[in-house]
N, C-alpha and C positions, 0 to 999 in steps of 0.2 A: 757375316755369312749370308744375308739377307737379299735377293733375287731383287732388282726392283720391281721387274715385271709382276711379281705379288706381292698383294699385302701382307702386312705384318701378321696380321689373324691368319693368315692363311697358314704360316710358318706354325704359330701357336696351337691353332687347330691338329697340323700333319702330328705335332710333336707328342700332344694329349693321344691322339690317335695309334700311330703308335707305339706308345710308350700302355696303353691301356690293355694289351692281350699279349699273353706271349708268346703268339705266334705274331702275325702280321699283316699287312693291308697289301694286295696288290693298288700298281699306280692308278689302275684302272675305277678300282673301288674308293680310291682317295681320290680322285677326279668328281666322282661322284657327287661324293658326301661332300665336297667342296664348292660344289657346283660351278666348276672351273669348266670351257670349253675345250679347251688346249689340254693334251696329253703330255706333251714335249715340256712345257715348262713344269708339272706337276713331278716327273721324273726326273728331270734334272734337282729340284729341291729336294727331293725324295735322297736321292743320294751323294748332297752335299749336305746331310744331316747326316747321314749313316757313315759319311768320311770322318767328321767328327766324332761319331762313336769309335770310331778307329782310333784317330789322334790320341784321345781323352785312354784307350786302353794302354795304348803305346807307352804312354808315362808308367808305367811298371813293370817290373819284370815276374816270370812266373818261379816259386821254388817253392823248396821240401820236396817231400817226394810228389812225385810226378811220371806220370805215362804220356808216351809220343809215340807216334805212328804216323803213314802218310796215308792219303785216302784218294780216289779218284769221284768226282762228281760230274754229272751229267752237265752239258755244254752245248750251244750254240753252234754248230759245226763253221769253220771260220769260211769266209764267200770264194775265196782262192782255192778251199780245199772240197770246195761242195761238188764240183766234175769230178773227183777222185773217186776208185772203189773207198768204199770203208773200211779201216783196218777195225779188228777183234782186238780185245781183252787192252791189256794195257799201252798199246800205242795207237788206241782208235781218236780219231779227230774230232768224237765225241765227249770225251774225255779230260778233263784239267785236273792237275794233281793239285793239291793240297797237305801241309803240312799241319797235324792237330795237336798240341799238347794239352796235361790237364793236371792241376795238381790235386793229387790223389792219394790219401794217409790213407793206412789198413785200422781198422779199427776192430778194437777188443772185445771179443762177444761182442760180433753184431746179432741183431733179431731177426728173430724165425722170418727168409725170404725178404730181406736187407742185404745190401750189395755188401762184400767185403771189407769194401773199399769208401771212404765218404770222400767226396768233390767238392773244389774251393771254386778255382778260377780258371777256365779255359782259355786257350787263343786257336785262330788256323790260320795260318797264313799259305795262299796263291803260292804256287812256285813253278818252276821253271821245268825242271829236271829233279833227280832225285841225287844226281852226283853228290857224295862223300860231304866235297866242297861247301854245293851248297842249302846241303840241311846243319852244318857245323859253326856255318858265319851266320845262320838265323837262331841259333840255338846261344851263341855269344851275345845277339841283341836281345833276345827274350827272355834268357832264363839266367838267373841269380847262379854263381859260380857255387854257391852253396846247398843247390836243389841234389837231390840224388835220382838219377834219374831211372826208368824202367821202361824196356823196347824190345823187340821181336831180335834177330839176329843177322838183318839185314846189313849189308856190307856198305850202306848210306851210312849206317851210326858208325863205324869204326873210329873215328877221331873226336866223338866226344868227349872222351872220357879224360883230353885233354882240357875240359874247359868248364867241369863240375866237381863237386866235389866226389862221386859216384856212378857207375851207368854197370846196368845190370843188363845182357841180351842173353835171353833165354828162345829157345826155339818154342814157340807159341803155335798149340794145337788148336784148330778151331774151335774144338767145345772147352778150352781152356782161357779162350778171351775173355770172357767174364769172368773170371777169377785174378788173371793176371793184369790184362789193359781193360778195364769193365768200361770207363769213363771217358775214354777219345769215344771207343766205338759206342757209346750211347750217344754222345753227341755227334758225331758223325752221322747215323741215322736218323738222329730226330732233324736235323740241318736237310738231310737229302730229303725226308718226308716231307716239310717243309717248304721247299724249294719246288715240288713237284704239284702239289697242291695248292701254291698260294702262285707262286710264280713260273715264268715259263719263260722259254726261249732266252736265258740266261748266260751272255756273251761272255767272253774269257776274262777280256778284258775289264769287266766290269762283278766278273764273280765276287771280287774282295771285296763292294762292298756292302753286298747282301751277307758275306758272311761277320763282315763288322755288326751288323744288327745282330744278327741271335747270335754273338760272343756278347755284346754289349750286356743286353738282357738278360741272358744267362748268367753272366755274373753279376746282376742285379737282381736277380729272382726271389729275392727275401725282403728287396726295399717297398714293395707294395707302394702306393701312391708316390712316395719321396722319389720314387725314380725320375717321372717326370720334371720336377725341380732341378735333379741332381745334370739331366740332358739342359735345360733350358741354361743351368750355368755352364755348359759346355760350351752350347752353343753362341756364347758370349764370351767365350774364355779365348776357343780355339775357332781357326780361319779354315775354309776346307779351298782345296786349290784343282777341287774336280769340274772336269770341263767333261762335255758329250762331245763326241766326233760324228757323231750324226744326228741331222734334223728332220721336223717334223715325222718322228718316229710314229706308231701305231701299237707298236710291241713292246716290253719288257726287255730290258740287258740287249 
């Protein structure tokens, strides 16, 4: 996985770095602390680690019970579409969907102002569209036939229920999301929060793999120190095959 154009420390450094908070560095702030002069190479290793955390999630599938939802996140508007008016709400050019799942048991007497619900493992994966199709062929490579699943009563999930063991759609009130889906839309927000205050101008293309780091970590969030170890044998396990399509950048995504 290893750039020649940097040293070794440098990889070891980005990976302590972060792997230390669980939020995260912009490239700009890892340039720094690296005392790297180049932005361009700093970001490209930046997210041939974070493709790894991806890889490294890949290997599992999500199950039990479980909530899905799709989410839209703020985006780079693409350079083809930047003369265009702006469209509103869900077909804006600012906009890239995202699919979230999260495995999420109800738990028995929870405590006074404790979520309903407790959270194992999350994923989101980039998509395209919201077609039937293809939230049905990512829910076949993600999720264990034996999850039971929980969703809103969108006309995307219709053909899951082919390919679990369960799928519950209920028409989901706003002030009912925290009772029924608690756990996509907490991680949804803390991802968007996230994204907005560490990093910026975040290309479509390249969304997946900012959202590989806070899934990674996220479901690392109890390993305290071990996580670092647990990325460095990733990063030796698995190859990442991300290339930039553009140089000497100055920006983020």
């Amino acid at each position: 996985m290893q750039n020649s154009k940097l040293p070794f420390r440098n990889w070891l450094v980005t990976m302590h770095l972060l792997t230390s908070t669980k939020k995260s560095f912009s490239t700009e702030e890892l340039r720094r602390q690296l005392g790297h002069k180049r932005y361009q190479p700093i970001w490209e290793m930046v997210n041939k680690i974070r493709d790894v955390m991806g890889n490294r999630d890949n290997e599992y599938q999500l199950t039990g019970q479980m909530e899905l939802d799709d989410a839209y996140f703020s985006s780079e508007i693409p350079q083809e579409q930047k003369d265009k008016p702006l469209k509103r709400g869900r077909g804006s050019q600012s906009k890239t969907k995202v699919l979230v799942m999260a495995e999420s048991e109800f738990v028995e007497n929870p405590k006074k102002g404790r979520k309903p619900k407790r959270v194992s493992h999350i994923k989101m994966q980039v998509i395209s569209d919201l077609k039937s199709n293809t939230i049905t062929n990512i829910v076949k490579e993600q999720v264990d036939k034996s999850a039971e699943l929980t969703t809103d009563d969108s006309t995307s999930y219709t053909k899951l229920i082919e390919h679990v063991n369960s799928h519950v759609a209920k028409v989901v009130e706003h002030e009912m999301i925290p009772v029924i889906l608690p756990w996509v839309h907490i991680a949804i927000s803390n991802a968007k929060r996230l994204f907005l205050n560490v990093h910026h101008n975040i290309k479509t293309e390249y969304l997946q793999y900012y959202l590989n780091e806070f899934c990674y970590k996220f479901n690392r969030r109890y390993f305290g120190e071990k996580i670092f170890d647990r990325l460095l044998i990733a990063a030796v396990s698995y190859s990442s095959d991300f290339k930039s399509k553009i140089y000497n950048r100055t920006l983020c995504g």
